[in-house]
C-alpha positions as YAML, in Angstrom:
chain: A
units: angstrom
residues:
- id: 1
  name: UNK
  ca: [83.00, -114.88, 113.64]
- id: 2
  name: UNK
  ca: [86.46, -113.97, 115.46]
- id: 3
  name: UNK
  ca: [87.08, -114.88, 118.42]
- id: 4
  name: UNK
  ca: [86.39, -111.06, 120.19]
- id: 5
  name: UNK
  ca: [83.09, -111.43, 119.22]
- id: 6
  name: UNK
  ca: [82.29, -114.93, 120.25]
- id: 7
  name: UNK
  ca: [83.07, -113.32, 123.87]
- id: 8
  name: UNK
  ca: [81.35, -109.87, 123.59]
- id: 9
  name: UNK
  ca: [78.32, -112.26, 122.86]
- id: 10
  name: UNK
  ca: [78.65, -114.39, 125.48]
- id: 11
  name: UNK
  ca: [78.78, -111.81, 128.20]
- id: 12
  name: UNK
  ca: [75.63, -110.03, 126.56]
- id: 13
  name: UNK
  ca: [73.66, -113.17, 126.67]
- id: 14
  name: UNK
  ca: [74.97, -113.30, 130.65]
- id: 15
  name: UNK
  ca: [73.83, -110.10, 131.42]
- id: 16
  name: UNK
  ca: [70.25, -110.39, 129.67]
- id: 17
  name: UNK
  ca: [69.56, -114.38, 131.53]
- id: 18
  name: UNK
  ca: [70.84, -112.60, 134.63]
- id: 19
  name: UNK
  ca: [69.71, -109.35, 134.17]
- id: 20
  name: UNK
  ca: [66.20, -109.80, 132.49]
- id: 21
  name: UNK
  ca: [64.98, -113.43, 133.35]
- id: 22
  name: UNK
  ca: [62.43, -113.64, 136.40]
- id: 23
  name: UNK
  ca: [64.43, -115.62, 139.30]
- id: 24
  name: UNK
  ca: [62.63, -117.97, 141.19]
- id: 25
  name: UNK
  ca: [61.26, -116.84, 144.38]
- id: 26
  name: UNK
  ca: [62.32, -118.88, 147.97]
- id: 27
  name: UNK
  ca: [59.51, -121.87, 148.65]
- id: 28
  name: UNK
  ca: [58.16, -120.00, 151.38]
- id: 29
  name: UNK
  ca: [56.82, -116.75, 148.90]
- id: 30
  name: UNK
  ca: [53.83, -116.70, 146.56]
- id: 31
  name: UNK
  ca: [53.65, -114.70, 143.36]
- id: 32
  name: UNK
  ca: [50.58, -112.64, 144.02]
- id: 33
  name: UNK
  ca: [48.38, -111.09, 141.24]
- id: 34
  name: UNK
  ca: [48.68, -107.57, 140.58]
- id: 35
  name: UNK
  ca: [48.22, -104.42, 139.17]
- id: 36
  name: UNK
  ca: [50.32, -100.90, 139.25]
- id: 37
  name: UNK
  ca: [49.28, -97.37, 138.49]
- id: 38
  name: UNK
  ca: [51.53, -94.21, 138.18]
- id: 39
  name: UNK
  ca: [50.24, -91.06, 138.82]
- id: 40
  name: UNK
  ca: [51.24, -88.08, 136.91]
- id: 41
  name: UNK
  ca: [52.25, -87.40, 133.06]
- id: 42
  name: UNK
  ca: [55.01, -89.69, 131.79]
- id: 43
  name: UNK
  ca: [55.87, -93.39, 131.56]
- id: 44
  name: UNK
  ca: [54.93, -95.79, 134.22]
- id: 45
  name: UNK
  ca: [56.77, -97.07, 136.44]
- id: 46
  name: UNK
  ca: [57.05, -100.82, 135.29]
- id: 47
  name: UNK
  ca: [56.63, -103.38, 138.67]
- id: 48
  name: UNK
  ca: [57.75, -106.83, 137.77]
- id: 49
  name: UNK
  ca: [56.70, -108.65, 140.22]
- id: 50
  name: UNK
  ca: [55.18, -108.61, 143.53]
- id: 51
  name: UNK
  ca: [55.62, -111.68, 146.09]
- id: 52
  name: UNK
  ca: [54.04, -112.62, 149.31]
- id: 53
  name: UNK
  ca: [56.49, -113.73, 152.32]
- id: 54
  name: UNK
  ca: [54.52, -114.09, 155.01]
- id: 55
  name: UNK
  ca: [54.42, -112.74, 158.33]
- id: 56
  name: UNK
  ca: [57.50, -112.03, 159.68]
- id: 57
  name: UNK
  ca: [59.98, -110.23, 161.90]
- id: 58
  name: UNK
  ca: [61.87, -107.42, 160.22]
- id: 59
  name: UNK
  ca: [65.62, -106.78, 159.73]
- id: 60
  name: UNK
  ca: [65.32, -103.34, 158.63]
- id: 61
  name: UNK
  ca: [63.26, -101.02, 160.60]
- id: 62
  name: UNK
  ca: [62.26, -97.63, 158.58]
- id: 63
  name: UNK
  ca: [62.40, -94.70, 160.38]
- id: 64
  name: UNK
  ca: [58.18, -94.54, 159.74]
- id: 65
  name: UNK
  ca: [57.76, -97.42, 161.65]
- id: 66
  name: UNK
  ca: [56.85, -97.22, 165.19]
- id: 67
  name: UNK
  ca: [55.55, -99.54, 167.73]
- id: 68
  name: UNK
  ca: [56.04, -103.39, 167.85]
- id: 69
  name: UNK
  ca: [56.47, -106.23, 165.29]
- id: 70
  name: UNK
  ca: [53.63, -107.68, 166.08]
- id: 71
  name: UNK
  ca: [51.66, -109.32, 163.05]
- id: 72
  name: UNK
  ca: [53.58, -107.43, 160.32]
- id: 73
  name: UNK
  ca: [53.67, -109.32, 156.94]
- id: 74
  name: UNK
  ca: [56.13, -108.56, 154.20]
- id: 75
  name: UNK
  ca: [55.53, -107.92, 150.73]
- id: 76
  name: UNK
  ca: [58.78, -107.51, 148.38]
- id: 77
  name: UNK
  ca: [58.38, -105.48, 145.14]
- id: 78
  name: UNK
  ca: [60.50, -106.18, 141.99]
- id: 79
  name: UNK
  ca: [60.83, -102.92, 139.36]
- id: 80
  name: UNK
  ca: [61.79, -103.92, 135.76]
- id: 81
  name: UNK
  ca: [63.49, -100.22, 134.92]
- id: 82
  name: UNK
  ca: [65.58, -98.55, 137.71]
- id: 83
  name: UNK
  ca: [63.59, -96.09, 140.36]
- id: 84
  name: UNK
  ca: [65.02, -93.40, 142.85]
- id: 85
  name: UNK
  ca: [63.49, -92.40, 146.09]
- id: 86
  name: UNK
  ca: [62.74, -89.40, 148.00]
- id: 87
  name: UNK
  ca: [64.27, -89.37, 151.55]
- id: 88
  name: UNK
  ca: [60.72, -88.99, 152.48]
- id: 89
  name: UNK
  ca: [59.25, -91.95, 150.88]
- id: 90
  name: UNK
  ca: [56.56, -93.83, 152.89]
- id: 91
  name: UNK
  ca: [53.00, -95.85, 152.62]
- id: 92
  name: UNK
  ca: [50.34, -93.83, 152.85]
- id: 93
  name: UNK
  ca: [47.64, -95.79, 152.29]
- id: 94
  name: UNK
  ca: [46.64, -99.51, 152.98]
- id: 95
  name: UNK
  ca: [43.14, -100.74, 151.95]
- id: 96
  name: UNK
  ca: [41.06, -103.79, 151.49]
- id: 97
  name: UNK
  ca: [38.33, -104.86, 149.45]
- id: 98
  name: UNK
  ca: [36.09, -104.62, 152.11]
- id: 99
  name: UNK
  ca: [36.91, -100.96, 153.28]
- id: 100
  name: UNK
  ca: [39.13, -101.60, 155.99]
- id: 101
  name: UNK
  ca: [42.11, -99.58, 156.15]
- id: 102
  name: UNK
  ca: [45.70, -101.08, 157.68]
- id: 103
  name: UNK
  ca: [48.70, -99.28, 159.05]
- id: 104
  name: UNK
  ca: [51.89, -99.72, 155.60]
- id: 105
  name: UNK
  ca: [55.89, -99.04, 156.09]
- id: 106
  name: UNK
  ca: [58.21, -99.19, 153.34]
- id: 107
  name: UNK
  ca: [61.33, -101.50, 154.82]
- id: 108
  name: UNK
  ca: [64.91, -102.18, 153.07]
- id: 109
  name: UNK
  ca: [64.70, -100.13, 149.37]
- id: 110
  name: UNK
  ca: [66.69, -100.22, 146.42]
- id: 111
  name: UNK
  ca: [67.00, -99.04, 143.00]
- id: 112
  name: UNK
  ca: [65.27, -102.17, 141.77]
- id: 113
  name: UNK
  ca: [62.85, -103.04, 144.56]
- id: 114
  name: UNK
  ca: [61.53, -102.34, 147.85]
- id: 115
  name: UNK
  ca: [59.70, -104.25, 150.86]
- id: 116
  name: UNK
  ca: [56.90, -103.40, 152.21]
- id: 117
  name: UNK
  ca: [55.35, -104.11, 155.20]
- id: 118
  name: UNK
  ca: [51.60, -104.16, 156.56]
- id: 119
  name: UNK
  ca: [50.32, -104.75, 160.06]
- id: 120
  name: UNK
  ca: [47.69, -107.14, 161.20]
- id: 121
  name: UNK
  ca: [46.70, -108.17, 157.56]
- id: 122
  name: UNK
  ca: [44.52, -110.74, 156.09]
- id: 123
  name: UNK
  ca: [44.98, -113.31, 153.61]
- id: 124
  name: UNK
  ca: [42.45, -114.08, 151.59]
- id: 125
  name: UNK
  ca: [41.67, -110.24, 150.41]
- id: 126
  name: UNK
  ca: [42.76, -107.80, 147.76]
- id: 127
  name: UNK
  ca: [44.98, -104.95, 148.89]
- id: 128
  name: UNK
  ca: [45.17, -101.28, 146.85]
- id: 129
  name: UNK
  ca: [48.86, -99.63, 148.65]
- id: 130
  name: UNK
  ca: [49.63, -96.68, 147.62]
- id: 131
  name: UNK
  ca: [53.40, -95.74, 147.51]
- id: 132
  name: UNK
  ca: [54.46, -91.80, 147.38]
- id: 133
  name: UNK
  ca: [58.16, -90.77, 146.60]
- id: 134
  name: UNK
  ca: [59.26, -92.36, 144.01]
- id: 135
  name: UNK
  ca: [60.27, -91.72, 140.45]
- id: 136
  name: UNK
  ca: [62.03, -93.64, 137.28]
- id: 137
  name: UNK
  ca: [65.84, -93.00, 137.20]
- id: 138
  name: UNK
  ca: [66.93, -89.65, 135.68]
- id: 139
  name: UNK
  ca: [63.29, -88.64, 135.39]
- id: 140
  name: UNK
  ca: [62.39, -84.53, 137.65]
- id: 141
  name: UNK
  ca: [59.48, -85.72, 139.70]
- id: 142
  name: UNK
  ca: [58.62, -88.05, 142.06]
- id: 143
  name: UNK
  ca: [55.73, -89.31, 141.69]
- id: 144
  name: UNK
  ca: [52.95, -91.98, 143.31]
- id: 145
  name: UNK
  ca: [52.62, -95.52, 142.35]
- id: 146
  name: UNK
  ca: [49.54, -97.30, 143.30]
- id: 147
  name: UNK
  ca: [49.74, -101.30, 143.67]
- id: 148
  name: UNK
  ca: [46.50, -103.33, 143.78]
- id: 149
  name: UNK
  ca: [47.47, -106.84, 144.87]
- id: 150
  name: UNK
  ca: [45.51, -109.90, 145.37]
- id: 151
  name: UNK
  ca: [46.58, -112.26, 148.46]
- id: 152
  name: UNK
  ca: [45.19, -115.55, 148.64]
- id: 153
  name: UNK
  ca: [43.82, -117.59, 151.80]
- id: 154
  name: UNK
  ca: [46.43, -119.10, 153.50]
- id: 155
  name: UNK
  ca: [44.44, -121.05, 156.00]
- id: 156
  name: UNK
  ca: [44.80, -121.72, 159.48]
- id: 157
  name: UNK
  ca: [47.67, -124.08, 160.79]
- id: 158
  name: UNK
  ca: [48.32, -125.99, 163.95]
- id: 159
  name: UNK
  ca: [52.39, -126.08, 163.42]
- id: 160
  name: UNK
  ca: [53.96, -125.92, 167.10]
- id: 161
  name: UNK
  ca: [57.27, -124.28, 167.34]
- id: 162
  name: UNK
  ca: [60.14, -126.98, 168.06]
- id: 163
  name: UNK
  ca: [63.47, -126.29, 169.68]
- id: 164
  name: UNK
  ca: [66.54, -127.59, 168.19]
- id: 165
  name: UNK
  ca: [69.33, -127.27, 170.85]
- id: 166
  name: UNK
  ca: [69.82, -125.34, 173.90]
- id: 167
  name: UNK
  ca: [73.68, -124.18, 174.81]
- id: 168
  name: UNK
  ca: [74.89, -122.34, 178.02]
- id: 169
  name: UNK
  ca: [77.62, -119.73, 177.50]
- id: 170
  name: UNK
  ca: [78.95, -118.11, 180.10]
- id: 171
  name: UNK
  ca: [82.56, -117.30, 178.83]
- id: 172
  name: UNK
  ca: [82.57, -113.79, 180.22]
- id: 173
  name: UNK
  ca: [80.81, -114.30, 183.46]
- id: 174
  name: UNK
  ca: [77.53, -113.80, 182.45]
- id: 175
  name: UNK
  ca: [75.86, -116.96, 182.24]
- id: 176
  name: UNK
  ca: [73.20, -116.81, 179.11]
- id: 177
  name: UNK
  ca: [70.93, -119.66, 177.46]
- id: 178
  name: UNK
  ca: [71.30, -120.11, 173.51]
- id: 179
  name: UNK
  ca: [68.05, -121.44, 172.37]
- id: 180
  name: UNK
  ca: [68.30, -122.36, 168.87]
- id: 181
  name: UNK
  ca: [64.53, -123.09, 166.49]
- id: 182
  name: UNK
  ca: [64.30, -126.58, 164.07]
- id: 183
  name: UNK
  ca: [62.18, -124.00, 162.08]
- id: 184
  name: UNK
  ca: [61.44, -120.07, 161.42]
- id: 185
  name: UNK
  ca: [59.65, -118.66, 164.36]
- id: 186
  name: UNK
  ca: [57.57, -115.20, 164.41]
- id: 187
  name: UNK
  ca: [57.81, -112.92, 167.75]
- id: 188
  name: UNK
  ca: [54.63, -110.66, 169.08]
- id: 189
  name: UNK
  ca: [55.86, -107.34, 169.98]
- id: 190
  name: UNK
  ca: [55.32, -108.34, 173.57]
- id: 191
  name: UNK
  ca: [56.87, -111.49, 174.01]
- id: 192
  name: UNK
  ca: [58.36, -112.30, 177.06]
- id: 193
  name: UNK
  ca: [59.73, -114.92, 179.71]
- id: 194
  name: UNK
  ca: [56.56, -115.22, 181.81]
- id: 195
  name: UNK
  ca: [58.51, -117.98, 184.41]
- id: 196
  name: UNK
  ca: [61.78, -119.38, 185.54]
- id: 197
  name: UNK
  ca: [61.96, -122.22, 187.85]
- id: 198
  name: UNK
  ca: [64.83, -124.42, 188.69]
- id: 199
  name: UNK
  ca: [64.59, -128.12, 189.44]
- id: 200
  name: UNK
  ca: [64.37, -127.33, 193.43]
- id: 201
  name: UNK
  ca: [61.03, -125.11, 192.59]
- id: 202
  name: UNK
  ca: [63.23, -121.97, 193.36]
- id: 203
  name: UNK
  ca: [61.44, -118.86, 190.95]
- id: 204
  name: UNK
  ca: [63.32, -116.55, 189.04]
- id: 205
  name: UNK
  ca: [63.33, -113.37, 186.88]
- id: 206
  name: UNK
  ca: [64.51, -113.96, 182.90]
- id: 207
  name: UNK
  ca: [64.62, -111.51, 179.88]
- id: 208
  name: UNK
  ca: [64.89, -112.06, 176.32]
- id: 209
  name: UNK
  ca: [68.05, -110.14, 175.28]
- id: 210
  name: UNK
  ca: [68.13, -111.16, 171.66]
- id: 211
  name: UNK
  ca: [66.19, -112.87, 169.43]
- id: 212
  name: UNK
  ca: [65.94, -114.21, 165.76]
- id: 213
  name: UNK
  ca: [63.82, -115.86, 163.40]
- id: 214
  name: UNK
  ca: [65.31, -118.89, 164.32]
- id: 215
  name: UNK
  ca: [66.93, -118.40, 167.54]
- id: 216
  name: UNK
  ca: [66.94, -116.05, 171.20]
- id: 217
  name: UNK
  ca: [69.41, -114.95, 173.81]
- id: 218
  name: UNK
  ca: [67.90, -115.87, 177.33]
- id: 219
  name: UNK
  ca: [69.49, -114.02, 180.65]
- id: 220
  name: UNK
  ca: [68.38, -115.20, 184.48]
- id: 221
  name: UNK
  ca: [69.20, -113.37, 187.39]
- id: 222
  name: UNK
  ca: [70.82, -114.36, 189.99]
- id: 223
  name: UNK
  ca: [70.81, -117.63, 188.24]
- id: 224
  name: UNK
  ca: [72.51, -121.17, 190.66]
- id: 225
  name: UNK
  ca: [74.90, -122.84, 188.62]
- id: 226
  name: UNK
  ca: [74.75, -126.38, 188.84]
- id: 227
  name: UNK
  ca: [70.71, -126.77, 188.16]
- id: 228
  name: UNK
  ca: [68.00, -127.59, 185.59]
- id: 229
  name: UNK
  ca: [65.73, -125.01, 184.38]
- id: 230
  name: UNK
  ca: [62.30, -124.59, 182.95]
- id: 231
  name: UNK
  ca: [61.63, -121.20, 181.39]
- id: 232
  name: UNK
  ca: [58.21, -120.53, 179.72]
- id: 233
  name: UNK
  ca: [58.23, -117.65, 176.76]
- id: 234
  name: UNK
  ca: [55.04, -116.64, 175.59]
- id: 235
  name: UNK
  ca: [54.43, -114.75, 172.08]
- id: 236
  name: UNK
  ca: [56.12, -116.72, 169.72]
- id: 237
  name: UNK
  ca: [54.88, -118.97, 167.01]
- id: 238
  name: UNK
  ca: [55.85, -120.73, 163.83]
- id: 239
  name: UNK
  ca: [56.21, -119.52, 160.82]
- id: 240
  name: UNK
  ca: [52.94, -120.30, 159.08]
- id: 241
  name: UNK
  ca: [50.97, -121.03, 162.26]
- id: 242
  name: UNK
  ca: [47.59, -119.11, 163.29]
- id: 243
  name: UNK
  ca: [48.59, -118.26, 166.67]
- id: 244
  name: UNK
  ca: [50.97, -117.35, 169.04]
- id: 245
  name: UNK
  ca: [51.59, -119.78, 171.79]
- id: 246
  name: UNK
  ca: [54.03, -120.19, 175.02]
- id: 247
  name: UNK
  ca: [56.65, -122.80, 174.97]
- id: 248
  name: UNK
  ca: [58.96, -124.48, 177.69]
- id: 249
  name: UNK
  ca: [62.90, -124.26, 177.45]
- id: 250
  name: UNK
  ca: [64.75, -126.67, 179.66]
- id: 251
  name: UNK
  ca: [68.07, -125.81, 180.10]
- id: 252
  name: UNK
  ca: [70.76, -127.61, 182.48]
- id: 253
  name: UNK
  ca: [73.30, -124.80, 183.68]
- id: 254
  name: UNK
  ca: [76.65, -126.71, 184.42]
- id: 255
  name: UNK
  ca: [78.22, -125.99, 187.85]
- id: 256
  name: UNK
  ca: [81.18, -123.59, 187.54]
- id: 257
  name: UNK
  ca: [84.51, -125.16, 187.69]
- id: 258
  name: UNK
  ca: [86.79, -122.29, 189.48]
- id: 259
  name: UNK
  ca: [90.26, -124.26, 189.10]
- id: 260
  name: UNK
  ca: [92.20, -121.74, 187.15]
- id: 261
  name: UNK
  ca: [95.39, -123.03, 185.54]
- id: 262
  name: UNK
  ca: [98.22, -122.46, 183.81]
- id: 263
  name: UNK
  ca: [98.00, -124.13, 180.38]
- id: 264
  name: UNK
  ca: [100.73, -122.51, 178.49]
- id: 265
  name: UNK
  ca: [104.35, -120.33, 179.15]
- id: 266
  name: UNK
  ca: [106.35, -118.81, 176.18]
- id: 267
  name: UNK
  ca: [109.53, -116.59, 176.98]
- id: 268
  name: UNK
  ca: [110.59, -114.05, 173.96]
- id: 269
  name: UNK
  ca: [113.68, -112.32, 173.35]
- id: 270
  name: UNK
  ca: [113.02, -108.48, 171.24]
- id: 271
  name: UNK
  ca: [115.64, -106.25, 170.12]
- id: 272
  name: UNK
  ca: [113.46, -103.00, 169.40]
- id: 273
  name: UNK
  ca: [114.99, -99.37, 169.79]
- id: 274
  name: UNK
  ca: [118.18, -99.92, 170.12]
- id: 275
  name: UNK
  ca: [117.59, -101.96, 172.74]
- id: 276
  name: UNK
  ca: [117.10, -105.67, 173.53]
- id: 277
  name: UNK
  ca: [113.80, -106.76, 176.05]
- id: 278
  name: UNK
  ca: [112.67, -110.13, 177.71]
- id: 279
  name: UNK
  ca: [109.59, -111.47, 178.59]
- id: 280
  name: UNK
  ca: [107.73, -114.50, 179.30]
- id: 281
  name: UNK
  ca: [104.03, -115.00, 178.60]
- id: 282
  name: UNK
  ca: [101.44, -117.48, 180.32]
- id: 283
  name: UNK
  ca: [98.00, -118.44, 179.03]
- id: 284
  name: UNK
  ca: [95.26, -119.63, 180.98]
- id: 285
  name: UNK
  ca: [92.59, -121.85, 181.05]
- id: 286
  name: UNK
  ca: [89.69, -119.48, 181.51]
- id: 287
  name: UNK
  ca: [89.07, -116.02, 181.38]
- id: 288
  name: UNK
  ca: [90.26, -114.12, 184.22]
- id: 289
  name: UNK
  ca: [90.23, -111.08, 186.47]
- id: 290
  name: UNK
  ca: [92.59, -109.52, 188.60]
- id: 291
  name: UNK
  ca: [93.36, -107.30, 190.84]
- id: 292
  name: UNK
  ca: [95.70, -103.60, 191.42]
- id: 293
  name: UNK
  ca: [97.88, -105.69, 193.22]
- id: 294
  name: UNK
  ca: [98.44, -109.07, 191.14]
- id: 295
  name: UNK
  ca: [102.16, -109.37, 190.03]
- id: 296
  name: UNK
  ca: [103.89, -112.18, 188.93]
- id: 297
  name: UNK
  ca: [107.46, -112.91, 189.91]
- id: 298
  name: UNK
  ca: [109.63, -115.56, 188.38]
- id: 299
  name: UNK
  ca: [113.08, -116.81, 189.80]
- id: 300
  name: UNK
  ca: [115.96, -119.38, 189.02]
- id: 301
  name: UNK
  ca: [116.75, -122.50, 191.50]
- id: 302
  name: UNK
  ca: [118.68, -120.15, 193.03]
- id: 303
  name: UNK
  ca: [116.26, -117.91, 194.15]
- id: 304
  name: UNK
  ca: [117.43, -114.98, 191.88]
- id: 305
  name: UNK
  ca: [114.53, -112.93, 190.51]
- id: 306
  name: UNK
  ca: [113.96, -112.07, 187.00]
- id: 307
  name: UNK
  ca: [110.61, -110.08, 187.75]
- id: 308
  name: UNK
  ca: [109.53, -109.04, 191.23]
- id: 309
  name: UNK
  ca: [106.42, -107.74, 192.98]
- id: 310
  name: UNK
  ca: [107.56, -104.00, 190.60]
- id: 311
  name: UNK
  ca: [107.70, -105.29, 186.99]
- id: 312
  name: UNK
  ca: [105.45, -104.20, 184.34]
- id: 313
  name: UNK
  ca: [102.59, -106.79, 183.71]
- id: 314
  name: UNK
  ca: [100.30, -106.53, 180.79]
- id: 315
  name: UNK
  ca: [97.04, -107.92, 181.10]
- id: 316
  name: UNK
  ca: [94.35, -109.46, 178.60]
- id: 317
  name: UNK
  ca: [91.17, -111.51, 179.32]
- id: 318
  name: UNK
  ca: [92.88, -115.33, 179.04]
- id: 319
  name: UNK
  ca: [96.54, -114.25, 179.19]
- id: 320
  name: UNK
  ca: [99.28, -112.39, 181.07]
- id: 321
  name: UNK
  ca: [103.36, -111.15, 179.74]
- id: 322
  name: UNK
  ca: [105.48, -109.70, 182.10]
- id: 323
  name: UNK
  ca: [108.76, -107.93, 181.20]
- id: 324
  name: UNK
  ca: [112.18, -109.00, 182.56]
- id: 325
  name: UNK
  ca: [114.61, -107.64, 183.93]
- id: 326
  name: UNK
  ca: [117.65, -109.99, 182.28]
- id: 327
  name: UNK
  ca: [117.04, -112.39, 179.74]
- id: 328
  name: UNK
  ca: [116.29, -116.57, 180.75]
- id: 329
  name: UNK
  ca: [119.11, -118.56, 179.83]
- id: 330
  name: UNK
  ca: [117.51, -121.33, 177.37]
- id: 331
  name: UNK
  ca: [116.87, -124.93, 178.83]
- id: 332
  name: UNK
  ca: [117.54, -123.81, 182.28]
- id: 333
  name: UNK
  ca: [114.32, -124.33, 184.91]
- id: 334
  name: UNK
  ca: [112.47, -121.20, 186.04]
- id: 335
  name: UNK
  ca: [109.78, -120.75, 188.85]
- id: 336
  name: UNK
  ca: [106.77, -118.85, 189.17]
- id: 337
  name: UNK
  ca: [103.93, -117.09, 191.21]
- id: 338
  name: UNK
  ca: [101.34, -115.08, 189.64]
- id: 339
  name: UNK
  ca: [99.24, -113.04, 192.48]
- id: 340
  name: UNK
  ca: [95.68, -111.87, 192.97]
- id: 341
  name: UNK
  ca: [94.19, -113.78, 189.80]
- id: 342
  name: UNK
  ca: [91.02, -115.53, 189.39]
- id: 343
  name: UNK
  ca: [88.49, -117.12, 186.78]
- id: 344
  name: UNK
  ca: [86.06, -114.17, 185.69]
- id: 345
  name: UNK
  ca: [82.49, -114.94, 188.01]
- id: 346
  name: UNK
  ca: [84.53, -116.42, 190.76]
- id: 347
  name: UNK
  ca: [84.46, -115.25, 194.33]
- id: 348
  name: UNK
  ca: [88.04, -115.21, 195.37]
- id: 349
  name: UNK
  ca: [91.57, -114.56, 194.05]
- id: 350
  name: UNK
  ca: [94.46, -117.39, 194.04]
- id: 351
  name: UNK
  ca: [97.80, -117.34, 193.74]
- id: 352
  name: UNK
  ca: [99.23, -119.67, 190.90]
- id: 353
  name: UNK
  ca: [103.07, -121.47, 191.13]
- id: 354
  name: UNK
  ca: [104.52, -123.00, 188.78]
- id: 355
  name: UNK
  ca: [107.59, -123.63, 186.58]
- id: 356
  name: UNK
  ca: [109.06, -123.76, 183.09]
- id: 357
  name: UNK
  ca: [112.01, -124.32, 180.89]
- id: 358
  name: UNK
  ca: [113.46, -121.61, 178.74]
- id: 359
  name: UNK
  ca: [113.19, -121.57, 175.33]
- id: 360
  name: UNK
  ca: [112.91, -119.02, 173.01]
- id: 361
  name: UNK
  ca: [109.58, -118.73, 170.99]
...
């Protein structure tokens, strides 16, 4: 065999183990039993697999689905041949094997498998879902596939939902609490921050601005740097627990430190457009703000200024360049005053002096 071959048939065998072998499903799935129906002439469509994940919180939200989360659990699909759907393509019918009928949304979709999801469902029953808008690859008509799938009791469990680490980031001014899950949580559509209290018994009003399945975005009004608080959230639960339950966040909210600094001065020489331009650059320790009237003016030991109360200063959110108007000469001392500057959050504007040597970046 020459050597061609030998690698034609090694990337065929590749593809097929890749391609064709079943790949084991995550710990927290379970293969469910199954059957699939196609209706309409022609050849079925073939449905590898079907796998149980749980309840769970979406990442993709159809444009079917309405409503909350609350109580949705996930089913993911596997095709063996490849399928195509209809813009329109939706659930249209959830039923047990006790009659009861359940609210179905078809989630994330591809050409090889789809999610579905089903509200308030129960373990322990068989499910018939019935799937319209879908066809086989290069086939004329969509068609309907019907999936009868057995789910089997879970149980009930007391797991409490533990919190990993709590972080207070307040970077841009806005002060919010990071509260990060040891484990997978599930959120009820209605969850909420039901009480804020700091460690002088002072109340407060809190919102959930983000969450995860392992993590949520906390924001206090009005919040007092500087103090310890307890914030109760109810409607959330671990992943594999029976019920929802309301848990206490402690978080410590550092007092602010408003001493805004100077850490870093660069001065640049440029020769752009025919002509040459100076300027001289200072970083600071925090974020800052400032005002229609902040300037910064730098001068030699002889009190001859090389930017006044007129030059052009360009601003970012940690940093400040103004432009000269002669260049520095290098390892000669330099003074400064920056104007009407302070850390973002903080009540009142300072004016920061300095100096610096000249040398070119």
């Amino acid at each position: 065999m020459n050597f061609c071959k030998k690698i034609l048939i090694g990337l065929l065998t590749t593809c097929l183990l890749t391609g064709l072998m079943p790949h084991p499903a995550p710990a927290s799935s379970v293969k469910l039993s199954f059957t699939s129906k196609t209706s309409g002439s022609g050849d079925d469509i073939q449905v590898r697999r079907v796998k149980y994940d749980g309840e769970t919180t979406p990442d993709y939200w159809d444009g079917n689905i309405s409503g909350n989360s609350a109580s949705l659990h996930e089913l993911d699909v596997d095709f063996i041949s490849r399928v195509m759907w209809k813009s329109s393509a939706k659930v249209t019918s959830v039923k047990d094997n006790k009659g009861k009928t359940y609210k179905g949304y078809l989630g994330d979709r591809d050409d090889d498998d789809c999610e579905i999801y089903i509200s308030k469902l129960k373990t322990g029953r068989t499910y018939t879902i019935v799937i319209n808008g879908i066809k086989e690859f290069g086939t004329a008509k969509y068609r309907k596939l019907t999936l009868k799938v057995k789910i089997p009791a879970m149980g009930s469990s007391s797991k409490k939902v533990k919190i990993k680490k709590v972080t207070v980031d307040d970077d841009d001014g806005i002060t919010e609490i990071d509260v990060k899950f040891a484990g997978k949580v599930i959120w009820k559509g209605n969850a909420k921050i039901t009480s804020v209290k700091d460690d002088k018994g002072k109340s407060y009003t809190g919102h959930i601005t983000d969450y995860d399945d392992d993590d949520c975005e906390i924001f206090i009004h009005n919040i007092t740097p500087g103090r310890t608080y307890k914030i109760k959230i109810s409607g959330v639960k671990a992943v594999g627990a029976s019920s929802y339950q309301t848990i206490t966040v402690t978080a410590k909210v550092p007092a602010k430190n408003n001493s805004l600094a100077v850490k870093k001065t660069e001065y640049d020489v440029d020769y752009e457009h025919g002509r040459t331009e100076w300027t001289v650059s200072f970083d600071f320790n925090k974020k800052i703000s400032h005002s229609q009237s902040s300037c910064v003016i730098i001068t030699d030991s002889a009190g001859n200024e090389y930017s006044s109360t007129s030059s052009y200063v360009e601003w970012d959110d940690d940093e400040c360049e103004v432009h000269l108007s002669s260049g520095l000469t290098e390892g000669n001392t330099y003074y400064y005053k920056i104007t009407d500057v302070k850390p973002i959050g903080a009540g009142s504007y300072q004016t920061l002096t300095g100096s610096f040597i000249a040398y070119e970046d």
